[in-house]
C-alpha positions in Angstrom: -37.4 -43.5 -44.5 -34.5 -45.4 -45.3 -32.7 -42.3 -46.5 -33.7 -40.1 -43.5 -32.1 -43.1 -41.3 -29.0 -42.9 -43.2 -28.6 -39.1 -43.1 -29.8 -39.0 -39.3 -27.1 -42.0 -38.7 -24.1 -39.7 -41.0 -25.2 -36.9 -39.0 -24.4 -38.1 -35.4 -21.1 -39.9 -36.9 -19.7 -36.8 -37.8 -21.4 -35.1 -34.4 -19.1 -37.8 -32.5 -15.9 -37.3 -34.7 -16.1 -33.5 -34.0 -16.8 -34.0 -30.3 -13.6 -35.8 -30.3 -11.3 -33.6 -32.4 -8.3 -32.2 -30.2 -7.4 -28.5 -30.7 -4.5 -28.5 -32.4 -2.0 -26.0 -30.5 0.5 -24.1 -33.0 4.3 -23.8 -31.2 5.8 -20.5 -31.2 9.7 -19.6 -30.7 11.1 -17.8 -27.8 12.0 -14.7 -29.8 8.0 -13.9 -31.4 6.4 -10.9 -30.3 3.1 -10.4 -29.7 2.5 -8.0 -32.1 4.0 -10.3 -34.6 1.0 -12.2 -34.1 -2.3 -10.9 -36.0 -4.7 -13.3 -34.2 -6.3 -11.0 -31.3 -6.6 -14.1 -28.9 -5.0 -17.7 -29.0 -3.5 -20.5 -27.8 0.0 -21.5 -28.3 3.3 -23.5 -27.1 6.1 -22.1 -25.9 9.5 -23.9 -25.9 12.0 -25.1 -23.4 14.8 -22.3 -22.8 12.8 -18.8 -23.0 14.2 -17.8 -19.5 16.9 -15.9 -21.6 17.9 -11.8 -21.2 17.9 -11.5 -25.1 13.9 -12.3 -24.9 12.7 -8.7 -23.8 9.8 -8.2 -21.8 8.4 -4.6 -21.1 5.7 -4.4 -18.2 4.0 -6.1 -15.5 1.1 -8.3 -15.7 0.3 -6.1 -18.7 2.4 -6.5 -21.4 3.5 -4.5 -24.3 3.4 -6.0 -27.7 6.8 -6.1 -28.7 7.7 -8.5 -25.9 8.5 -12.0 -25.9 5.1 -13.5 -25.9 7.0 -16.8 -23.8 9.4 -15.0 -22.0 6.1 -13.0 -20.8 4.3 -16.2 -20.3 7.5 -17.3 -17.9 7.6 -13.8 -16.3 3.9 -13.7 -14.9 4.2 -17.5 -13.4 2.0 -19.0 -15.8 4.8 -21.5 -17.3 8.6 -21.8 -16.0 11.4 -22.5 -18.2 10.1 -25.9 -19.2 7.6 -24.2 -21.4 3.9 -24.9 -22.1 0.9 -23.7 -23.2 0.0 -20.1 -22.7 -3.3 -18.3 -23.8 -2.3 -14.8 -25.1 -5.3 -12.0 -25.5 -4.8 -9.1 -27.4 -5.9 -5.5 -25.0 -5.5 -1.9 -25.5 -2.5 0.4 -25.2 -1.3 1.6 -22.3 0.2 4.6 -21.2 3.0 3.3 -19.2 4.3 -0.2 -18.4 6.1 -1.0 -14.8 9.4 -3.2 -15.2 9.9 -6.3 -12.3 11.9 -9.0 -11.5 9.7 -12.3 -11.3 10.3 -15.8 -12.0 14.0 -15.3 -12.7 12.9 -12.9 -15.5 13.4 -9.2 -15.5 10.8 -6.9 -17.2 11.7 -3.3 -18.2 9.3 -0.2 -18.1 7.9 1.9 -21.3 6.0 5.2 -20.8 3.7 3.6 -23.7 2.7 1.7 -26.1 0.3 1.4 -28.7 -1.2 -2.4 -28.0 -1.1 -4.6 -25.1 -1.5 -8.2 -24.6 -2.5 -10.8 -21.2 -0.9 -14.1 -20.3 -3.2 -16.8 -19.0 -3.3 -20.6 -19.1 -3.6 -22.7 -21.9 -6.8 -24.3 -21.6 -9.7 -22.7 -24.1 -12.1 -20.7 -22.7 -16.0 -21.6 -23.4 -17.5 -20.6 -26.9 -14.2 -19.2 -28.1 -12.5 -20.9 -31.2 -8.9 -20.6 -31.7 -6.9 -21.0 -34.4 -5.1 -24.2 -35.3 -2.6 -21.8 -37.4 -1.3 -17.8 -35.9 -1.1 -15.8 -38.5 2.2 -13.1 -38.4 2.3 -10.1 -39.9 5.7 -9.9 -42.5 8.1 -6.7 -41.7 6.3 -5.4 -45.3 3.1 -6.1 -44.1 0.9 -3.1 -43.3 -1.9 -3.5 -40.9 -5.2 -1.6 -42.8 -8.1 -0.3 -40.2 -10.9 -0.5 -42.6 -15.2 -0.1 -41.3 -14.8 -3.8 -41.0 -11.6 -4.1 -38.9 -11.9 -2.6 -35.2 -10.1 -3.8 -32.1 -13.0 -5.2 -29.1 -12.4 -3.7 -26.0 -14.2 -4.6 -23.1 -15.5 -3.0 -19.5 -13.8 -5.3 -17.7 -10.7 -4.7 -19.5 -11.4 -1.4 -19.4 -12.2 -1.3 -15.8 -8.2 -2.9 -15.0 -6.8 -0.6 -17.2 -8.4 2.2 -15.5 -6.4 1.0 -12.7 -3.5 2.3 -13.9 -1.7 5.6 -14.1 -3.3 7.3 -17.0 -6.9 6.4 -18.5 -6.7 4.7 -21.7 -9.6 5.7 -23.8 -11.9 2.3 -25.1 -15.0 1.0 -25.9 -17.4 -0.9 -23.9 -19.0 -3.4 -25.5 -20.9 -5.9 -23.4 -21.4 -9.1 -25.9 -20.2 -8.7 -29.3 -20.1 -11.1 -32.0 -17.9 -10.2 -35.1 -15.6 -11.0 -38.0 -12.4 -9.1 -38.1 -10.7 -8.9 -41.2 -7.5 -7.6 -42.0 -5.9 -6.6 -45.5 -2.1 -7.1 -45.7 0.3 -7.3 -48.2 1.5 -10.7 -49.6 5.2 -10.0 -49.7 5.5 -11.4 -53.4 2.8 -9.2 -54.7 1.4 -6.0 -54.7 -2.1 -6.9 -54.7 -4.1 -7.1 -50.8 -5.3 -9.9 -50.2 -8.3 -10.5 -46.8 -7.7 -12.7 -44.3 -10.5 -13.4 -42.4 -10.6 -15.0 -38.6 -13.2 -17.5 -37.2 -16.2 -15.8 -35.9 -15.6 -15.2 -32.1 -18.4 -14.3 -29.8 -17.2 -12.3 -26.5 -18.7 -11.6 -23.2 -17.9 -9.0 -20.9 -18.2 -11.7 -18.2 -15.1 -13.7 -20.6 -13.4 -10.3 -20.7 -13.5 -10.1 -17.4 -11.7 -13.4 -17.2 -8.8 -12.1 -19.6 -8.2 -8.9 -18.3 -7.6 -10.7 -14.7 -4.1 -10.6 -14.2 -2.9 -11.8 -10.8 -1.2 -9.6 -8.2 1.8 -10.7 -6.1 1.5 -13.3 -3.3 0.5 -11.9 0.1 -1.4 -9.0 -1.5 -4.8 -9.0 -0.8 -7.5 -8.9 -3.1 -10.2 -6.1 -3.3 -13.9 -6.4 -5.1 -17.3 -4.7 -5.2 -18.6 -2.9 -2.8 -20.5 -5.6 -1.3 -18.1 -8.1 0.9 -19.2 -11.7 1.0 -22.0 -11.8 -1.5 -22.1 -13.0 -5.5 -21.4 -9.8 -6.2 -17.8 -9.1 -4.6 -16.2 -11.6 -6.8 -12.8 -10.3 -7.9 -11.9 -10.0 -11.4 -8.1 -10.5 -10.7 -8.6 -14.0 -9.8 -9.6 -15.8 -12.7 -5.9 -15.5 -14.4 -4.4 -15.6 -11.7 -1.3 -17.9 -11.5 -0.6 -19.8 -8.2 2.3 -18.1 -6.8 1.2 -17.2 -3.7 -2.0 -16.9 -1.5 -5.1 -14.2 -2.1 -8.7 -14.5 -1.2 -10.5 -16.2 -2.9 -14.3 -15.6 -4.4 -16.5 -18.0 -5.6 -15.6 -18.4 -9.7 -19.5 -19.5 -9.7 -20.6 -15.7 -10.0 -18.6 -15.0 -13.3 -20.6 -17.3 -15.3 -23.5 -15.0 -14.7 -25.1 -14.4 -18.1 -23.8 -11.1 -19.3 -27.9 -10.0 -19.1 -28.2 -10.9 -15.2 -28.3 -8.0 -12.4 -24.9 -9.8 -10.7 -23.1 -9.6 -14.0 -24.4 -5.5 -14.2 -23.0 -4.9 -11.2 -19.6 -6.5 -11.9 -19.7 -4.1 -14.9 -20.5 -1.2 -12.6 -16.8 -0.8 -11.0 -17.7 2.6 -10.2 -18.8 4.1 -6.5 -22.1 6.0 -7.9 -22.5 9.4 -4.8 -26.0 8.4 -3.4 -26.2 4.7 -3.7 -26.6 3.0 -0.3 -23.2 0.9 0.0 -24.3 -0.7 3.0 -26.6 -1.6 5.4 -25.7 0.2 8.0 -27.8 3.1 7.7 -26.0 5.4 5.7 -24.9 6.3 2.0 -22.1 7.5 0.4 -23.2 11.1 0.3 -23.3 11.1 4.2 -19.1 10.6 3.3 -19.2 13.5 0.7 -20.7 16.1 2.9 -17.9 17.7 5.6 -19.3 20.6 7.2 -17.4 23.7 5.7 -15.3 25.7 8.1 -14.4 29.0 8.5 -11.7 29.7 5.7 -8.3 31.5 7.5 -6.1 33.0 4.8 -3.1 31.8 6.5 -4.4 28.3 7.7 -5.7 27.6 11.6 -2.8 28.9 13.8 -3.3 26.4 16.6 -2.2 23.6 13.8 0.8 24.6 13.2 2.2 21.1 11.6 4.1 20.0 8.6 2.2 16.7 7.3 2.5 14.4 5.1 -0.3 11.4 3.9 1.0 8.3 2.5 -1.5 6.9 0.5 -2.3 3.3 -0.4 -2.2 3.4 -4.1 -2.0 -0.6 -4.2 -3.8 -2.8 -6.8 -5.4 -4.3 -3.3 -7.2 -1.4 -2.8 -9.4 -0.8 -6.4 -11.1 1.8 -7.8 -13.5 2.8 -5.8 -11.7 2.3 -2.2 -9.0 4.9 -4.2 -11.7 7.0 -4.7 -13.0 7.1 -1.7 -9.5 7.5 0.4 -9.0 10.6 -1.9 -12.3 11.8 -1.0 -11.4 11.1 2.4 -7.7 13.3 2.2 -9.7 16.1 0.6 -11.9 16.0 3.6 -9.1 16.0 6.5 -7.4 18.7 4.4 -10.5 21.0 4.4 -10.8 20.2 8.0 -7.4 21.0 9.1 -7.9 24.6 7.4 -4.5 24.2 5.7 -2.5 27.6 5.2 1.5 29.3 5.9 0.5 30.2 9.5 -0.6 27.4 10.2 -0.8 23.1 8.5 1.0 22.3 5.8 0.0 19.0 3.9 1.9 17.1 1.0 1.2 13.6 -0.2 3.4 10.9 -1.0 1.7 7.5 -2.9 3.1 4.2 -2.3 2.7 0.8 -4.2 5.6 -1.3 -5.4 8.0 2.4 -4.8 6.9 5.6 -3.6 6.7 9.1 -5.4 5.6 12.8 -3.5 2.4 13.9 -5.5 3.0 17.5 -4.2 4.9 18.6 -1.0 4.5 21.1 1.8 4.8 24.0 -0.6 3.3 23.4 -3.4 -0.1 24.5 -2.4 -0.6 27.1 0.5 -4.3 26.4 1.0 -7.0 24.0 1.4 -8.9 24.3 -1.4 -6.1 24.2 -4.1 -5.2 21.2 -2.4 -8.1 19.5 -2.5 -8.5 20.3 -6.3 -5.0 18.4 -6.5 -5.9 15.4 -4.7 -9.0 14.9 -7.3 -6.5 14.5 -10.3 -4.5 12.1 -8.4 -4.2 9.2 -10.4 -3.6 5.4 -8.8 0.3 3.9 -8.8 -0.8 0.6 -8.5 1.3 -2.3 -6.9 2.1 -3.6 -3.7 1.8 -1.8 -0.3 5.2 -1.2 0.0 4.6 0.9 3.5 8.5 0.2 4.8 10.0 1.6 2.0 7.5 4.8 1.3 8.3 5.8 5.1 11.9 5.1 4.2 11.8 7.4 1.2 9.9 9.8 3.8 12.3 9.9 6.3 14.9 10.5 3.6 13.3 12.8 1.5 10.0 14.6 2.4 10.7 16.6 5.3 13.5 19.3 3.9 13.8 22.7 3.6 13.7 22.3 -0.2 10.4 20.6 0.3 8.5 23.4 2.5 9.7 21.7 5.8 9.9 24.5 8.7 12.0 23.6 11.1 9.5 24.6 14.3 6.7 23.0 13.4 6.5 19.3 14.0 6.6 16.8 11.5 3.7 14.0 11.1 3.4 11.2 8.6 -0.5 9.6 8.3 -0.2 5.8 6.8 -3.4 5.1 5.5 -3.4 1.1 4.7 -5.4 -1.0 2.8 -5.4 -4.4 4.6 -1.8 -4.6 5.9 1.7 -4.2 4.2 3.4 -5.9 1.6 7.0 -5.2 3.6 8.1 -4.7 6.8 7.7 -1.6 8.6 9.8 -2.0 12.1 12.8 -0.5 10.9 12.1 1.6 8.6 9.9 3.1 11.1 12.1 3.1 13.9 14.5 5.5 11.9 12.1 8.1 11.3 10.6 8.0 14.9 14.3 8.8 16.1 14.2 11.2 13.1 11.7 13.4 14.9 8.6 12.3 12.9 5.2 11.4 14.8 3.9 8.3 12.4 0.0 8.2 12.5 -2.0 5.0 11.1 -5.2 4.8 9.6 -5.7 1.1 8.9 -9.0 0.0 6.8 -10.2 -3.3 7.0 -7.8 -5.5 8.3 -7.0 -9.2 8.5 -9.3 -11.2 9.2 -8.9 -14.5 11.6 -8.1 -16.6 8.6 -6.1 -14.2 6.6 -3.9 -13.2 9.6 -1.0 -16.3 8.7 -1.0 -14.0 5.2 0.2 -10.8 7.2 4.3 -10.4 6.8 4.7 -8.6 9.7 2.4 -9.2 13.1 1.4 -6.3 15.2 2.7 -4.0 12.3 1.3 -0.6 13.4 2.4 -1.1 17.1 5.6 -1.3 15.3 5.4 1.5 14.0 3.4 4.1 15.6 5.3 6.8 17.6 3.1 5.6 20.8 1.4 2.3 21.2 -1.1 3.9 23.5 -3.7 4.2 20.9 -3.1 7.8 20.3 -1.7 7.1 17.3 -3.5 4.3 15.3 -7.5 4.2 14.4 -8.8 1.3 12.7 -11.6 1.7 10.6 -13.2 -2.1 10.1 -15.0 -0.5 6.8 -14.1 2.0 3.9 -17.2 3.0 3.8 -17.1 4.5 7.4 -13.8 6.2 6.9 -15.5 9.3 6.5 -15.9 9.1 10.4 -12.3 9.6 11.2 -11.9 12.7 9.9 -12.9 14.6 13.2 -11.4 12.4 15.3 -7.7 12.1 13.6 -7.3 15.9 12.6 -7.9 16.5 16.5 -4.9 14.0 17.3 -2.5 15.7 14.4 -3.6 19.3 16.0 -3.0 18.6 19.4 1.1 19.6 19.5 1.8 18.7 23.0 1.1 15.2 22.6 3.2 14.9 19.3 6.1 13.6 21.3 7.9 11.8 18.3 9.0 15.5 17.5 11.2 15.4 20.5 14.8 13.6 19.4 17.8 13.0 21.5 18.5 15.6 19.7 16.3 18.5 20.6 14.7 17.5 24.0 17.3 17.2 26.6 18.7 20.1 29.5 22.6 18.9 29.1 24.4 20.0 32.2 28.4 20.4 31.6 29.9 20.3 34.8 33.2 20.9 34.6 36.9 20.2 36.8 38.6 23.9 37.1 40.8 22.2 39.9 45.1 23.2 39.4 46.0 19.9 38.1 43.9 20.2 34.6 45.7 23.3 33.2 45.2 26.0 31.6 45.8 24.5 28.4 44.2 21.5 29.4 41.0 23.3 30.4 41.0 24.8 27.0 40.7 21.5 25.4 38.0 20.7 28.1 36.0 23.5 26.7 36.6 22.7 22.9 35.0 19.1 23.9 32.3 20.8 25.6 31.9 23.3 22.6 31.9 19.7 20.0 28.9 17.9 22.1 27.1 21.2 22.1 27.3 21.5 18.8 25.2 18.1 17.8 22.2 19.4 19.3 19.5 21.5 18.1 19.2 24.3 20.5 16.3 26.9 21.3 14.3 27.8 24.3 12.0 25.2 23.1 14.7 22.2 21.9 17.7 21.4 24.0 18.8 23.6 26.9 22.9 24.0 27.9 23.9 24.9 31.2 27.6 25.1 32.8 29.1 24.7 36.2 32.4 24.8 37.1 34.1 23.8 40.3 37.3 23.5 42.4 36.7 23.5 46.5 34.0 25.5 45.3 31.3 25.8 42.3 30.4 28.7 40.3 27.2 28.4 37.6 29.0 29.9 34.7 25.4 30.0 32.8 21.5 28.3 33.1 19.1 26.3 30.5 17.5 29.7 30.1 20.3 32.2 29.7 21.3 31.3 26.1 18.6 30.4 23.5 20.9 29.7 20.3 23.6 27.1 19.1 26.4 30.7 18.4 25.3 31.8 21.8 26.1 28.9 23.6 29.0 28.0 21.9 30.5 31.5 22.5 29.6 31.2 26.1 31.2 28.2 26.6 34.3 29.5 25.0 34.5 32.9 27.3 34.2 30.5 30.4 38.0 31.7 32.4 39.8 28.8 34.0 39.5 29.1 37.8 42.2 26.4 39.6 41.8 25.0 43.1 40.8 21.6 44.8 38.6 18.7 43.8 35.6 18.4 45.7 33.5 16.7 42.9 30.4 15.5 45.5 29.7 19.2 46.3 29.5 19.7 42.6 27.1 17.5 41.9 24.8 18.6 44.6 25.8 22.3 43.6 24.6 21.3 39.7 21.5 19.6 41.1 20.2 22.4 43.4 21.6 25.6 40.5 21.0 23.6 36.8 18.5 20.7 37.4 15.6 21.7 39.8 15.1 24.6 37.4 15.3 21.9 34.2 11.7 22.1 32.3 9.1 19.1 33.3 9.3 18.0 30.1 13.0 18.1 29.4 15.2 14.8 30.0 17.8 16.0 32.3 21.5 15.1 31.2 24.7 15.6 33.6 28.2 15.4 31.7 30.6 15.4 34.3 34.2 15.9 33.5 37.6 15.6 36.0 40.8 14.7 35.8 41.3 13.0 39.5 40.1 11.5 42.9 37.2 14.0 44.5 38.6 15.1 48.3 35.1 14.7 48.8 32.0 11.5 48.7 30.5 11.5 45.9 27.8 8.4 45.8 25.0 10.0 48.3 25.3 12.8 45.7 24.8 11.1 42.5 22.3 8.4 43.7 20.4 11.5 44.9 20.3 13.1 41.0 20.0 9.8 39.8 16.4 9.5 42.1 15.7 12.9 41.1 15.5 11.9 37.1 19.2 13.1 36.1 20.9 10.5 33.7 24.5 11.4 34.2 27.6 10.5 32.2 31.4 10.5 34.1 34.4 11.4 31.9 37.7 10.5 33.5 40.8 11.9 32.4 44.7 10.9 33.4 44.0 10.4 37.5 40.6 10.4 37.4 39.5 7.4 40.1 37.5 4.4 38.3 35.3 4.0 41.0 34.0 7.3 41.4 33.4 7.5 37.7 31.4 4.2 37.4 29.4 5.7 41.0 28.4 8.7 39.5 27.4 6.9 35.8 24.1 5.9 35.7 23.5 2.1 35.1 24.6 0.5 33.3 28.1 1.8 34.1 29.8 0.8 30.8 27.4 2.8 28.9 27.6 5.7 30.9 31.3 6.0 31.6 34.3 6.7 29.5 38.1 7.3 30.8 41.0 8.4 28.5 44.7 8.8 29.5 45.6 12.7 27.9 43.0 15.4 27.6 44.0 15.3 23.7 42.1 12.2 23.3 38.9 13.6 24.6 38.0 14.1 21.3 37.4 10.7 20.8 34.5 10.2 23.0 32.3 13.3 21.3 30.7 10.8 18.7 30.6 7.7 21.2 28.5 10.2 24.0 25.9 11.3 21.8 25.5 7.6 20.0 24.8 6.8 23.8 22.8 10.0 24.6 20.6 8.7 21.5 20.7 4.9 22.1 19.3 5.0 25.3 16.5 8.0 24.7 15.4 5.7 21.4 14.8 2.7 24.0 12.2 4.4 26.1 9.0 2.6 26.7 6.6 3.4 23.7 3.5 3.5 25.7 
């Protein structure tokens, strides 16, 4: 009995002293790399100083494993320059690594890599043993894959790296436990010698922990299909450093055992066709089916519209909402009955940059289209919408791209939540490009995620018209199926596309022009070269801007109408063959003349424009006359030259005066003003009510 005491009493002694052991962490220098290190997960210090350019880092939240573990470390916000501890676990290679600036650390990109490695906080995770001592692996060592030695990789882990561009093949293993031996070379010998590492036992739930990586602040987190239950807890917020703000799940639901139904359905981070996603009373293969119309070799002709989708390709949006919003393109493309006579549809992904996936000639139909949309694979990222309808506006719509000129140009935003960057501007260029910005927005804010949102009211921001037309918000993705019908109505109805009409292309410009004896027939010519130079800005068709021309002394002759001359050439060599005619100044009659001959034959949708040029005081009144076009919707601009009266030229300007009046000394100076008129023309047709 006495013995059993004693041994009972040694026993909980040594239970105590183990209890109370501190892990002893190892320090590691600025410069090691993680595939230095043989260990496939530990815990280790980095020190002071490792914010430095000669530490390279290659990738973004996933790291390859030639870089700096520390500088790494320091790079994802898990310590700062101070140093710390850092846990490191060992992942897959990956097919191509995304270089960022964060945390006063610049990463580069690699296409790939054969191993990867995570960055999370120091403190041990449950049941895991780390090593008090990393092994490295000498610059003669050889690394020997033997029966006994395999790399764990994990669904969780597997699930984030299928987030990225290019699947990387691994193995799913839900709870493993295993020694992993490696055989290296001593460098002093020639004879291997094993090295074997504590027994670790993994769970796919601990995985799931690792393989978290944060995304940037103000980025919104996506989960499971089921919103606000156990089973929509994120797996990106476990590792995730506090550098910004992201909804947060309850951390409860990832200590699930790896056994329990929750913890299957984290596994599960695919959308299976026929499962019922929520109760609402219908499943996903209500979204799949799209009744099939009838197939036009050359498209639908009353569609005729050159489109392009910008598609969320965010980290924010995960697997299965990507899948979905592809399933959701292929169904709008099959709907719109894509072909040369009539839609044309590219798409351009965004995340932290944009890049075209195909443009408007790449495919010719619907079907090969919506073969090309399946092998889309996801950017990942931000939502960088600003700078993808930049890049848009820049580069989409060209000729080289498959852009044809008649039909109008429409850019669909589908977004995830709301944008990482601001829109407004961005925007604003290509509205006043001609472009006729759509958005489809999917689950927005909420009330206490709005103070998150960069930009209030973003899509009224943005949208050609904040009448509605233009925006649908869908409060589920698993109901986006149900704007298919309703948005490939708005793209297909043309007259209602009005962003298509510039201040470029939508205008009747009225020249009416001072023939009187003391312009000159050299004079007059260089009236009509700075009639020819305006003209010459504007796109002009029977459709886009019109060009007539009055001229008038005492009298007023219509030299042509909007609808004699249907071409830039022909206009400009009309305007060239116009004969100088000499006389008196009776600029009021003019005006009425140019009302009653040019204007009240102007099309209903046209914006009427007067440009009224004279050299000197009208013998005539001319304010009844131009408040009467002004009433009558004609926005006129006065041009005085040499004589020409101040008073009359700000009277017949519409307000404000200053923006609609010029007045140069010599008719050699006109030239000036071609650049300023237009910039005006444009300024105020950009400020128009978008409602």
């Amino acid at each position: 009995l006495g013995v059993f005491l004693t041994c009972t009493y040694a026993a909980k002694e040594a239970t105590k002293k183990t209890k109370k052991a501190k892990l002893y962490v190892p320090q590691i220098d600025c410069d090691v790399k993680a595939g230095k290190i043989i260990n496939p997960e530990f815990i280790a210090k980095c020190p002071p100083g490792c914010q430095d350019v000669k530490y390279r880092v290659y990738g973004t939240d996933i790291y390859a494993s030639f870089s700096s573990v520390c500088s790494a470390a320091i790079h994802s916000g898990i310590i700062d320059n101070a140093g710390g501890k850092i846990l490191v676990q060992k992942v897959s290679g990956h097919s191509g690594y995304r270089g960022s600036f964060s945390n006063g650390v610049r990463s580069l990109s690699l296409p790939r890599w054969r191993e990867s490695f995570l960055v999370a906080e120091g403190k041990p995770r449950k049941g895991v043993t780390y090593p008090s001592t990393l092994e490295y692996s000498s610059s003669k060592s050889t690394v020997v894959k033997s029966g006994k030695y395999f790399r764990l990789t994990f669904s969780r882990i597997h699930s984030y790296l299928s987030y990225q561009t290019s699947p990387v093949p691994t193995t799913q293993i839900a709870t493993t436990t295993t020694t992993q031996t490696t055989t290296t070379t001593d460098p002093f010998t020639t004879t291997p010698k094993p090295t074997t590492t504590p027994v670790t036992t993994r769970t796919a739930t601990a995985a799931a922990a690792a393989a978290a990586k944060s995304r940037p602040a103000l980025h919104r987190v996506r989960d499971t299909a089921f919103r606000g239950t156990s089973t929509s807890s994120s797996n990106r917020n476990i590792l995730r450093p506090s550098t910004g703000i992201q909804r947060q799940e309850p951390a409860a639901a990832f200590r699930k055992p790896a056994g329990s139904p929750v913890h299957l359905a984290m596994e599960t981070d695919l959308w299976k066709p026929g499962l019922s996603l929520f109760d609402t009373g219908f499943s996903s293969k209500e979204e799949l089916n799209t009744k099939p119309l009838e197939s036009r070799s050359q498209g639908n002709p009353n569609c005729k519209v050159d489109l392009s989708f910008l598609i969320d390709g965010s980290w924010s949006i995960g697997k299965r909402r990507f899948q979905i919003q592809k399933q959701f393109l292929s169904n709008v493309a099959e709907a719109l009955d894509v072909g040369s006579a009539g839609p044309l549809m590219g798409i351009v992904q965004y995340g932290n940059d944009p890049s075209t996936e195909f443009n408007l000639k790449t495919y010719a139909n619907s079907k090969d289209i919506r073969n090309a949309i399946e092998k889309i694979p996801q950017k990942g990222g931000l939502s960088n919408v600003g700078m993808a309808l930049s890049f848009v506006n820049k580069n989409f719509f060209s000729d080289a791209n498959g852009n044809r000129g008649g039909a109008p140009n429409v850019v669909i935003v589908m977004v995830d939540g709301w944008p990482t960057d601001k829109v407004e501007e961005a925007s604003r260029l290509a509205r006043e490009s001609g472009i006729n910005i759509f958005f489809v927005t999917i689950e927005g804010a909420a009330e206490n995620e709005k103070q998150n949102v960069i930009e209030p009211d973003f899509v009224d921001k943005a949208v050609c018209r904040t009448n509605g037309f233009y925006s649908i918000n869908v409060p589920s993705w698993f109901s986006l199926h149900k704007a298919v019908q309703p948005l490939v109505k708005r793209v297909c109805d043309t007259d209602r596309l009005v962003c298509s009409k510039t201040c470029l292309n939508s205008a009747d410009i009225g020249f009416i022009i001072d023939g009187s004896s003391s312009v000159g027939t050299g004079n007059f010519r260089t009236v009509l070269q700075f009639v020819a130079n305006i003209s010459k800005e504007f796109e002009i068709s029977d459709t886009d801007t019109r060009i007539g021309a009055v001229q008038y002394t005492y009298e007023q002759r219509l030299e042509f109408g909007f609808d004699k001359y249907s071409s830039k050439q022909d206009v400009i060599s009309a305007i060239k063959r116009i004969s100088y005619w000499s006389g008196g100044t009776s600029t009021g009659a003019a005006i009425s003349y140019a009302s009653e001959q040019l204007f009240n034959k102007s099309k209903p949708n046209k914006r009427k424009i007067m440009i009224l040029i004279t050299d000197g005081r009208s013998y005539d009144d001319v304010r009844v006359p131009a408040m009467t076009a002004h009433q009558n919707g004609v926005i006129a601009y006065s041009i005085g030259i040499a004589w020409a009266a101040q008073d009359e030229l700000e009277a017949i300007a519409t307000d404000p005066d200053k923006e609609h009046s010029f007045f140069v000394d010599e008719f050699d100076n006109l030239y000036q003003f071609v650049n300023q008129l237009i910039q005006n023309i444009c300024t105020e047709f950009n400020s128009q009510p978008r409602n």
